[in-house]
Structure formats: C-alpha cells, structure tokens
C-alpha positions as CSV (number, residue, x, y, z in Angstrom):
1,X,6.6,0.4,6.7
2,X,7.7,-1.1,3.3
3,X,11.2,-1.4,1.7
4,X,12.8,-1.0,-2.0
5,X,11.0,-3.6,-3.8
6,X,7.8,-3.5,-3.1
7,X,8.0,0.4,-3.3
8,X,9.4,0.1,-6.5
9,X,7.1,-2.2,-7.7
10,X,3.6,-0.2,-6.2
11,X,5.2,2.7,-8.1
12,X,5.1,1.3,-11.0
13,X,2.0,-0.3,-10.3
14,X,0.6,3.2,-9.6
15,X,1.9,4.8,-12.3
16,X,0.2,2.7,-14.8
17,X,-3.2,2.1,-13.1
18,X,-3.6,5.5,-11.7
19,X,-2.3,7.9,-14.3
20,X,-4.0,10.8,-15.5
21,X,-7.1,10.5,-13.0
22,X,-8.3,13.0,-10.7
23,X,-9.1,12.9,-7.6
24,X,-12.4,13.5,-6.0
25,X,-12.1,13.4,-2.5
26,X,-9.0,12.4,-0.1
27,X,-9.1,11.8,3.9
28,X,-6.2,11.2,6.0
29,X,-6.4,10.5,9.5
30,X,-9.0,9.6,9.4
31,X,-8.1,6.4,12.1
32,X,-5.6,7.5,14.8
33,X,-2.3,5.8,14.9
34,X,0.0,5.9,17.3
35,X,2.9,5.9,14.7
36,X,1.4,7.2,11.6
37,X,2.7,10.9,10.4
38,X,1.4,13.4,8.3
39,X,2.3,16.6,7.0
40,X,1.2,19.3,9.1
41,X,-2.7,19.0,9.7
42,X,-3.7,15.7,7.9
43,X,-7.7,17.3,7.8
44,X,-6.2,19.7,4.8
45,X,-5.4,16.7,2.8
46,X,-8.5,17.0,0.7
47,X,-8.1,20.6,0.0
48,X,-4.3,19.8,-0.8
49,X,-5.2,17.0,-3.2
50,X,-8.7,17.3,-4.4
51,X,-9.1,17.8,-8.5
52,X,-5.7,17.5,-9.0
53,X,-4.3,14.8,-11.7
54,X,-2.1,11.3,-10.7
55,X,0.8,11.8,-12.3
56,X,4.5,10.0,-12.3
57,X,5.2,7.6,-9.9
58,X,8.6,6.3,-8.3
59,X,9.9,4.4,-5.2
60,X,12.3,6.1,-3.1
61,X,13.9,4.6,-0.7
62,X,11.0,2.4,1.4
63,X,8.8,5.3,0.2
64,X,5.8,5.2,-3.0
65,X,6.0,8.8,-4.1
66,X,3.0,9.7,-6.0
67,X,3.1,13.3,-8.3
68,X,-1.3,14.5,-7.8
69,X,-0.9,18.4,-9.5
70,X,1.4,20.5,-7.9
71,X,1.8,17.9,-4.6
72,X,3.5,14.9,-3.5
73,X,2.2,12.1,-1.7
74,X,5.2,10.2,-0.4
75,X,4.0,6.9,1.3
76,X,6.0,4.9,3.6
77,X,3.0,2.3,3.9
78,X,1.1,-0.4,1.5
79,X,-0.9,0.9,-1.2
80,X,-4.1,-0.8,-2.4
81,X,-6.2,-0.1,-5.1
82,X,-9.9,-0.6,-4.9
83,X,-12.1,-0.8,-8.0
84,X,-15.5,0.7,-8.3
85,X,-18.4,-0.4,-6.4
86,X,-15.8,-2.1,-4.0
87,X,-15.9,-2.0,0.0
88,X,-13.2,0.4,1.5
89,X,-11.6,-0.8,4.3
90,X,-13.1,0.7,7.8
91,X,-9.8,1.7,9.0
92,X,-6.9,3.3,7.4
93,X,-4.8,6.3,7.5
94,X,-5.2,7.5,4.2
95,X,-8.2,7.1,1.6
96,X,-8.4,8.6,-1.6
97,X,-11.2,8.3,-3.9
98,X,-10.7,9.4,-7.9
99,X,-13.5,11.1,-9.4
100,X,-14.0,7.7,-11.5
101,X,-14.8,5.8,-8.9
102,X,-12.0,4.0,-8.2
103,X,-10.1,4.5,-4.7
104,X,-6.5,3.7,-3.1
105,X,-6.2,3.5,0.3
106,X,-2.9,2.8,3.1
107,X,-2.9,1.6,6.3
108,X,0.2,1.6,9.0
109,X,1.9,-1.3,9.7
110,X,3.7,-1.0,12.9
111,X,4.2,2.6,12.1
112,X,3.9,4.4,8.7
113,X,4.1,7.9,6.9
114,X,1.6,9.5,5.1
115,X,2.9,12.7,3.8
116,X,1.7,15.3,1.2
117,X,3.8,18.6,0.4
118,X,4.6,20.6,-2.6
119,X,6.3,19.0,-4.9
120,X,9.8,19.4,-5.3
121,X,10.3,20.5,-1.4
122,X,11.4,18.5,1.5
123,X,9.4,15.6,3.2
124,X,10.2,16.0,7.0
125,X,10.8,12.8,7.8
126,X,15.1,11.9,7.9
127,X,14.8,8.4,6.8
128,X,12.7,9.6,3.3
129,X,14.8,12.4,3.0
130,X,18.1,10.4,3.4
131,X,17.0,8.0,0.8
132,X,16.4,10.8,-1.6
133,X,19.6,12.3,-1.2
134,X,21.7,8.6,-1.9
135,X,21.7,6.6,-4.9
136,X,19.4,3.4,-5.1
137,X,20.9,0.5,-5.3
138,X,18.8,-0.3,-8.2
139,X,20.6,2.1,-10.3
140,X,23.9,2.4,-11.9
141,X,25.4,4.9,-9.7
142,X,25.3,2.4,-6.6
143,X,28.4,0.5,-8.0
144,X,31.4,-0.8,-6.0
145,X,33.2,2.8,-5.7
146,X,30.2,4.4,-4.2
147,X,29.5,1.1,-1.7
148,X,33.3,1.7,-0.4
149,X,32.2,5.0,0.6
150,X,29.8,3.9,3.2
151,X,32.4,2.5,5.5
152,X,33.6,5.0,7.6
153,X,35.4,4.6,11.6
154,X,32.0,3.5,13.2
155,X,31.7,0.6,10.1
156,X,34.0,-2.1,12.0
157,X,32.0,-2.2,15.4
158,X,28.5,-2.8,13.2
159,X,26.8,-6.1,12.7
160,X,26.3,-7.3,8.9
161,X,23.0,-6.6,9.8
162,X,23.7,-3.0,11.7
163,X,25.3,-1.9,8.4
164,X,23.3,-2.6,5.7
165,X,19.8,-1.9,7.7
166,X,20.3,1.2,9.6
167,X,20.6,4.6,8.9
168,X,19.9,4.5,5.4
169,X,23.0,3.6,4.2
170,X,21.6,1.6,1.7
171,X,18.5,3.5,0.6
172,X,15.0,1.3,1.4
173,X,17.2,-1.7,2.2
174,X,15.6,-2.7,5.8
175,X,15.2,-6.1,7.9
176,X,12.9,-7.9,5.5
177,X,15.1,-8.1,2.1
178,X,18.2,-7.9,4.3
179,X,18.0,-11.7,5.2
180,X,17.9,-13.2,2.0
181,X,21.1,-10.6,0.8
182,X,23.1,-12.0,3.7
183,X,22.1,-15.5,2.5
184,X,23.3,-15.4,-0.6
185,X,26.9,-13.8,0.5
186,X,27.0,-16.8,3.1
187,X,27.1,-13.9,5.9
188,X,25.5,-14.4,9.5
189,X,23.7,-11.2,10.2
190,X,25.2,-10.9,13.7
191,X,29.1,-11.1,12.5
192,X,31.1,-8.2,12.6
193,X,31.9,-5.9,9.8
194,X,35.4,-6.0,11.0
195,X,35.6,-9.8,10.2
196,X,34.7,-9.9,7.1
197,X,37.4,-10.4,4.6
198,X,37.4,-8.5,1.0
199,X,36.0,-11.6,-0.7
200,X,33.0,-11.3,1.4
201,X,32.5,-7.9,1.2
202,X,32.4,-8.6,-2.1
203,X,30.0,-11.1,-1.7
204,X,27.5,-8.6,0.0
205,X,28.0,-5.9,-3.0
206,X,27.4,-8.5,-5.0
207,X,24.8,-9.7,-3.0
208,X,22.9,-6.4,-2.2
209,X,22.6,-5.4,-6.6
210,X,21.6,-8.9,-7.6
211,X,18.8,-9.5,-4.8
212,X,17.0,-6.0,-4.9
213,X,17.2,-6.3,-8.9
214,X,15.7,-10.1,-8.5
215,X,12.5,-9.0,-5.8
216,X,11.3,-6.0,-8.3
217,X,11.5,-8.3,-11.2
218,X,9.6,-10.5,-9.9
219,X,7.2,-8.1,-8.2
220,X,8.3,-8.0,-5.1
221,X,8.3,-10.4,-2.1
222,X,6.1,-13.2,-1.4
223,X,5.7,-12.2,2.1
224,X,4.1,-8.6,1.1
225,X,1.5,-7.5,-1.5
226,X,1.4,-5.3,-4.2
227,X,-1.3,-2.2,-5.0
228,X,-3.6,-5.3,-6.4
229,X,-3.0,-7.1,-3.2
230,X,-2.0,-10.0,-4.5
231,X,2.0,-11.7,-3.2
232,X,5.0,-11.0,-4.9
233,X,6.3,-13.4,-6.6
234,X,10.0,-13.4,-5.2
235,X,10.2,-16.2,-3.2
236,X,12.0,-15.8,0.1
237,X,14.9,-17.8,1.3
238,X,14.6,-16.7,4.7
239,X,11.5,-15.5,6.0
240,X,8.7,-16.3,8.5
241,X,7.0,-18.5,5.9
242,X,10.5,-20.3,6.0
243,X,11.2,-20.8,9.8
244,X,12.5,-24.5,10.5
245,X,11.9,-25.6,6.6
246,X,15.1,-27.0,5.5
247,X,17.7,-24.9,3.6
248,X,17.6,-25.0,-0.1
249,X,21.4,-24.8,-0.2
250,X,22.7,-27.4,2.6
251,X,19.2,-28.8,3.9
252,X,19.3,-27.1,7.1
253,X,17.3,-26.2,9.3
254,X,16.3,-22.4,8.9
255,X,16.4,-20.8,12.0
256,X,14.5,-17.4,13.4
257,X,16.0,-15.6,16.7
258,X,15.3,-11.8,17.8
259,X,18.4,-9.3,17.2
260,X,18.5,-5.3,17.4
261,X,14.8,-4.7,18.1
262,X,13.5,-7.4,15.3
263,X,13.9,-11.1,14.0
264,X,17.0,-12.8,12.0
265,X,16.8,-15.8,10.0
266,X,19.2,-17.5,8.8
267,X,21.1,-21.2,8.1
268,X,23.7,-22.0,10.6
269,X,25.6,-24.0,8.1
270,X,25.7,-22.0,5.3
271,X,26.1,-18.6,7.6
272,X,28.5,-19.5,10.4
273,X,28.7,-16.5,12.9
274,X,31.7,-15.0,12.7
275,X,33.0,-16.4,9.8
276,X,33.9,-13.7,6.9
C-alpha cells in the first residue's frame, strides 16, 4: 500500500532506470499473502510479461503503472530495484528479472496489488480504477471548481479525515500524507466537515495542491523509500518519526491517537478539534 507521492516518484524512477529493457523472467506469488491480489492466475505472469519491453511509467492514484509490451503492471506496493549480481529478497509477491541482469521486485505491506492486464483495459480493483477515472491532484484539472464537486449530502457528517482519505475522493491521497495536509490548514483530523468555515476549506484546497506538489519534489516522504530504497527527502511534520517531538509551529507536543481503523497525529494547539 503506497499513496501519490511516492507512486509518483517510483514512476518516474522507473521510467528512467528501467526503460527500454526486456524482461527475462517474472514470478508473482510466488509468497502467499493474505491481502495480496493478482490478476487472474498470478503463475501466468511470466508468460504475460516475459520478452516484452519496459516502457512509460506513471503514478496513478496510490498505484506505479508500468507499460512491459502490450501489458500493464499496475502496483499498489513498493518497488525496488536490484542491480546485477545483487541478493533478491526471499520473500515477495512479485519478482521480475530483465534479461540484463538487473531485477525489481514488491512486497505487500499490510496488503497490496499486484496486477498485470492488457493495456488500456480495466484493473479490477475499485480503488485503482477510481483513481483513474478522477483527476490528480498534481495536475491542473484538480483546481477549486472540481474540489467543490466532491462535497455532496453525505460530506457534512464526515471527519476532515473521512473526507479527504476515503473513497478515493482525492485520488492516492490516504492516511500517511493526509496528516501533514491537515497540519498545514490548521484542521484536526477528527472535526467535522460541517464545521469548517469557507476560509478553512480553503485552507485544505490550498493545503491538499501545495503538499502533494512539495512530497514529489522532494522525492517523496521520509518515512517511505523510493525504487533505490533510499528515504524521501520530504520531511514529515506529523508522522511516527515525529510522535511527542515538539511542534515546529507552536512547540507542542505532537501527539499520535488511533481513529477510523488507523493512527492520527497532530498538535493540539495548532489543530484544535472542532475548530474550522
């Protein structure tokens, strides 16, 4: 499971790297996962992908969709790249190894998909499909019309956090970057949509653009790893690497407390709950 950001950024990564070689052999599956998915029988992966050609590269929504020939290999997981001669790691959901020597390999992380289909068709899973059917809010198109859009009768009974980080409204946008987009509005993830005022709905457009734009640039988050498995260099706010470290704002203490299945963080002084 990975969002925008580092998506985006493995993409690219893959792009550049991987471009124009062809693979020798691929395996999915090859470690059962409780939450891993594949595309109809993962042991046809090799037949599917074998002496086929790496060719563009995007992110889509929390997805690294990878053009090899005539397929797609849309990844909701890490990718890492292994050089030649290097160990591959013992376990992982998907391994595949380029005629060159070289080898990328993914692994689920709580849960993860690993699907390969015909390019141009549909990838079976609703949250990758949803993503591909919204704008990103890395491009132009997600601008303050479209974002007005999103709030429908259901909107005003969500949590800041509920809105932004569920259902795909906001395409790859999940828990992780959410708490450092609700920092910078100044909104506590548990308030209500319905109390937020138009200057801090504002603030969470606002918010949403500059935040996503900053994490790619700087390659993504600290707290994740890129195809070279080295950190991002976006350095979190609020994160676990952050818990009870003061606030770089006010000098609070950040704070870490679980909330619809997962963890918040936040600053009680610069987030009040409630307060919009």
């Amino acid at each position: 499971m990975i969002e925008l950001p580092e998506a985006t950024v493995i993409a690219r990564q893959i792009a550049k790297t991987l471009g124009g070689k062809r693979v020798g052999s691929a395996v999915a599956g090859a470690s059962p996962h409780k939450f891993a998915w594949y595309t109809g029988d993962p042991a046809e992966y090799n037949e599917r992908l074998a002496g086929k050609v790496v060719g563009a590269a995007e992110g889509v929504a929390g997805n690294i969709e990878v053009h090899v020939g005539d397929m797609l290999l849309s990844v909701s997981a890490p990718v890492r790249y292994h050089q030649v001669g290097e160990k591959r790691p013992k376990k992982h959901q998907l391994l595949v190894e380029f005629e060159d020597g070289t080898a990328i390999s993914s692994s689920a992380q709580m849960w993860g998909g690993f699907f390969c289909f015909p390019a141009g068709g549909a990838g079976g899973f609703s949250d990758r499909d949803l993503g591909k059917q919204r704008p990103s809010p890395l491009t132009d198109e997600f601008d303050r019309a479209y974002f007005d859009t999103l709030f429908d009768a259901e909107v005003p009974k969500l949590s800041a956090k509920a809105f932004l980080a569920t259902q795909q409204r906001v395409p790859g946008l999940g828990n992780g970057v959410l708490q450092d987009i609700l920092w910078t509005a100044r909104i506590h993830p548990k308030t209500k949509m319905a109390e937020l005022f138009p200057r801090a709905l504002d603030a969470m457009f606002d918010a949403v653009k500059a935040v996503l734009a900053a994490m790619v640039a700087r390659g993504g988050r600290d707290t994740e790893r890129d195809l070279f498995w080295q950190p991002g260099g976006y350095v979190t706010v609020l994160s676990r690497n952050t818990v009870d470290k003061p606030c770089p704002n006010c000098g609070a203490l950040i704070r870490k407390q679980p909330y619809l299945g997962g963890a918040i963080y936040f600053c009680a002084e610069c987030q009040p709950l409630g307060e919009g």
